[in-house]
C-alpha positions in Angstrom: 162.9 118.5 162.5 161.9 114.9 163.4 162.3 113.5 167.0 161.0 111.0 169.5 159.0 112.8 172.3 160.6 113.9 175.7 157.6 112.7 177.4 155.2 109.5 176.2 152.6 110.1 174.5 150.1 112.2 174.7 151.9 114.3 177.3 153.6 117.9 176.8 155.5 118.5 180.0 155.8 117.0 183.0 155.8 118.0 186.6 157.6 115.2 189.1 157.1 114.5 193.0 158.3 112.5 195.7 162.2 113.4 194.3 163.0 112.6 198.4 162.2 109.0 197.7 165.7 108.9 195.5 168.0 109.2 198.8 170.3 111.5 200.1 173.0 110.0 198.1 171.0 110.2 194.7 170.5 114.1 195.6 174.4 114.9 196.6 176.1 112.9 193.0 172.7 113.4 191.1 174.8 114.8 187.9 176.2 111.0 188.0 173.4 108.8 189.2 171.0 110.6 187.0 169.6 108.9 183.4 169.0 112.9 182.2 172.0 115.1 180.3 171.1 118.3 182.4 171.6 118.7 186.1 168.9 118.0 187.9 168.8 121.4 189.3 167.3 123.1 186.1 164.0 120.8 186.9 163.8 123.0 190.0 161.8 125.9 190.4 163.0 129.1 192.5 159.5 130.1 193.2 158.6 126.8 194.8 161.6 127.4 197.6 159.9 131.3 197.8 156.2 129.6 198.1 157.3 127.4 201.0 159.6 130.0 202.8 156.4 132.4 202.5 153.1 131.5 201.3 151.5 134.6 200.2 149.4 136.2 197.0 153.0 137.4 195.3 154.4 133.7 195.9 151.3 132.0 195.1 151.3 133.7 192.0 154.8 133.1 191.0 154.9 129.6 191.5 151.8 129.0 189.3 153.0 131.2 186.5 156.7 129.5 186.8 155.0 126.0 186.3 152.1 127.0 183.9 156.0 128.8 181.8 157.6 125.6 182.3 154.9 123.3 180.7 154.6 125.8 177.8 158.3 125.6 176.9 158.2 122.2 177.3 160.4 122.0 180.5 160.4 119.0 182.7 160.0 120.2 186.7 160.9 118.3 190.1 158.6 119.4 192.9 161.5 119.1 196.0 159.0 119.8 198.7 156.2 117.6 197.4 156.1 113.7 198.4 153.1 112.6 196.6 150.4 113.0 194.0 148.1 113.8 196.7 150.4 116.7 197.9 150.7 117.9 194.6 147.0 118.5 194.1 146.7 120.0 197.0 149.8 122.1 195.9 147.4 122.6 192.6 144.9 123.9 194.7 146.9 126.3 197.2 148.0 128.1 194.4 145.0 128.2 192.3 146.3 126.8 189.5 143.5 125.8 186.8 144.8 122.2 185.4 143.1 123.1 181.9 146.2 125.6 181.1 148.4 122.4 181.7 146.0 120.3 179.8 148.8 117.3 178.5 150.9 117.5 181.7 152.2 114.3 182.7 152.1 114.1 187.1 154.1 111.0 188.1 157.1 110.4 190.7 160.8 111.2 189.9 161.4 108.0 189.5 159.2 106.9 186.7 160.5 109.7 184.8 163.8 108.6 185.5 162.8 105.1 184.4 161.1 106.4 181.0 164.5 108.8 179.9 166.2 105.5 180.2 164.1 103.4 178.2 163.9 106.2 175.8 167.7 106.7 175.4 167.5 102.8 174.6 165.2 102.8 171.8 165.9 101.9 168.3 163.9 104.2 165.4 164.3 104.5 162.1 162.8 107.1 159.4 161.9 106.9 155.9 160.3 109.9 153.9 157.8 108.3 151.9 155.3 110.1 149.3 152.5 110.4 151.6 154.2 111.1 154.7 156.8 109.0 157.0 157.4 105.7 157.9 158.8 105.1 161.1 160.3 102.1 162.9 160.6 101.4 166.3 161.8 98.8 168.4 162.4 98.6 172.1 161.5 97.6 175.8 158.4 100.1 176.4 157.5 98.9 180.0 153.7 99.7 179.3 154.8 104.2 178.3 154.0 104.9 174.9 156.4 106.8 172.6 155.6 109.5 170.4 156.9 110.8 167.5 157.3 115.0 167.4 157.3 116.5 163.6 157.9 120.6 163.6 157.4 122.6 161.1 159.1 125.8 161.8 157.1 127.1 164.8 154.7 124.1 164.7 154.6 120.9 166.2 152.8 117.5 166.2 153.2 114.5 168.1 152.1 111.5 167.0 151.9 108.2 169.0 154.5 105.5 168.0 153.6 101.6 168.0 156.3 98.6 168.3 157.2 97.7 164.8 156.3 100.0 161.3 153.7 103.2 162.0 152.8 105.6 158.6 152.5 109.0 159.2 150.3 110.3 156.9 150.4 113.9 156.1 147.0 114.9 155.3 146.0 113.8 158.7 148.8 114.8 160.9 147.3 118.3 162.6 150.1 120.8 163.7 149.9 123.4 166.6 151.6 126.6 167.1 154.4 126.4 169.8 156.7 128.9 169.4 157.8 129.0 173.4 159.5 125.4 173.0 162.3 124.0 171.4 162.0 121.9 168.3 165.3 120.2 170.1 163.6 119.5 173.3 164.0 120.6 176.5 168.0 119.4 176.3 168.1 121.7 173.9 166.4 124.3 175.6 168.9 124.4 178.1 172.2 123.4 176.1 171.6 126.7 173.8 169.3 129.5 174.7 171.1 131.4 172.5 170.0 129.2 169.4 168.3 131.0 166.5 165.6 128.3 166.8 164.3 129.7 169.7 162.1 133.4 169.4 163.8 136.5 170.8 163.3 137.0 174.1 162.3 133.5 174.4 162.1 133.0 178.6 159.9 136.0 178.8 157.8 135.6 176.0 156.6 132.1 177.9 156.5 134.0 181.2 154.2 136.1 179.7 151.9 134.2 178.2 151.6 131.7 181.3 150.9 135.2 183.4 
């Protein structure tokens, strides 16, 4: 399975603020105004409305296993309650939430994400098996984000970053990880099939687990 990236590369997941910015009218006919193909509900997290109803040890600890699950599965999230990246890392630190287990998460505004699933949808790539590896060709307006490519082989992944014009791939020096918690489909995927035999049994709480 061969795709571009959800997220430029290097990044894994991502984790959005200042969704507030996007206007009252953006929030009420999101499902329209919105460049994603989920609802932009799913990049909530329950556990955030909990922490902010009651900040406690139980809360705490939900909301940093939800997002520490999220970014393991490869789920995008939108922070509601947090305007800025400044908040957020406070949020990081309220929580106790060790940025190392989200090593390749991507922080940035709703926005920008918005901005880079847009330009995404609108690039042009081509792939060609080649002896060696892959040869890929992209073309597009990049707006300074860099795409990567994702290659899995059953459980494992790599992503490799994609320059305007022909990149080789070679495949004695393409280095794959285990992921089984995500979807070789990405997180559209994720959330337009759980029920897909790609993903492991018991997929949701396998992640949960692990993040725990």
């Amino acid at each position: 399975w061969i795709r571009l990236g959800d997220y430029p590369y290097p990044y894994q997941g991502v984790i959005c603020y200042d969704e507030s910015a996007l206007g009252n009218d953006f929030r009420e006919f999101s499902n329209v105004m919105s460049p994603l193909p989920v609802s932009l509900d799913l990049l909530h997290c329950k556990s955030e409305a909990e922490w902010q109803t009651e900040s406690n040890p139980e809360t705490q600890r939900k909301l940093r296993v939800e997002l520490i699950s999220r970014y393991r599965q490869g789920l995008p999230v939108s922070l509601s309650s947090v305007s800025s990246r400044e908040e957020l890392n406070q949020l990081f630190q309220d929580i106790q939430l060790d940025r190392k287990q989200m090593s390749l998460v991507w922080i940035t505004s709703l926005d920008t994400f918005f901005r880079w699933w847009k330009l995404r949808s609108e690039f042009s790539v081509s792939i060609n098996r080649l002896s060696t590896g892959w040869e890929t060709i992209i073309s597009g307006n990049f707006e300074g984000f860099s795409p990567g490519l994702q290659i899995w082989r059953s459980q494992h992944s790599a992503t490799v970053a994609l320059y305007r014009g022909v990149n080789e791939i070679r495949d004695d020096v393409t280095a794959f990880a285990n992921n089984p918690e995500r979807h070789p489909g990405g997180f559209t995927a994720h959330w337009a099939g759980v029920s897909s035999s790609l993903i492991p049994f018991d997929f949701n709480n396998f992640a949960a687990a692990a993040a725990s």
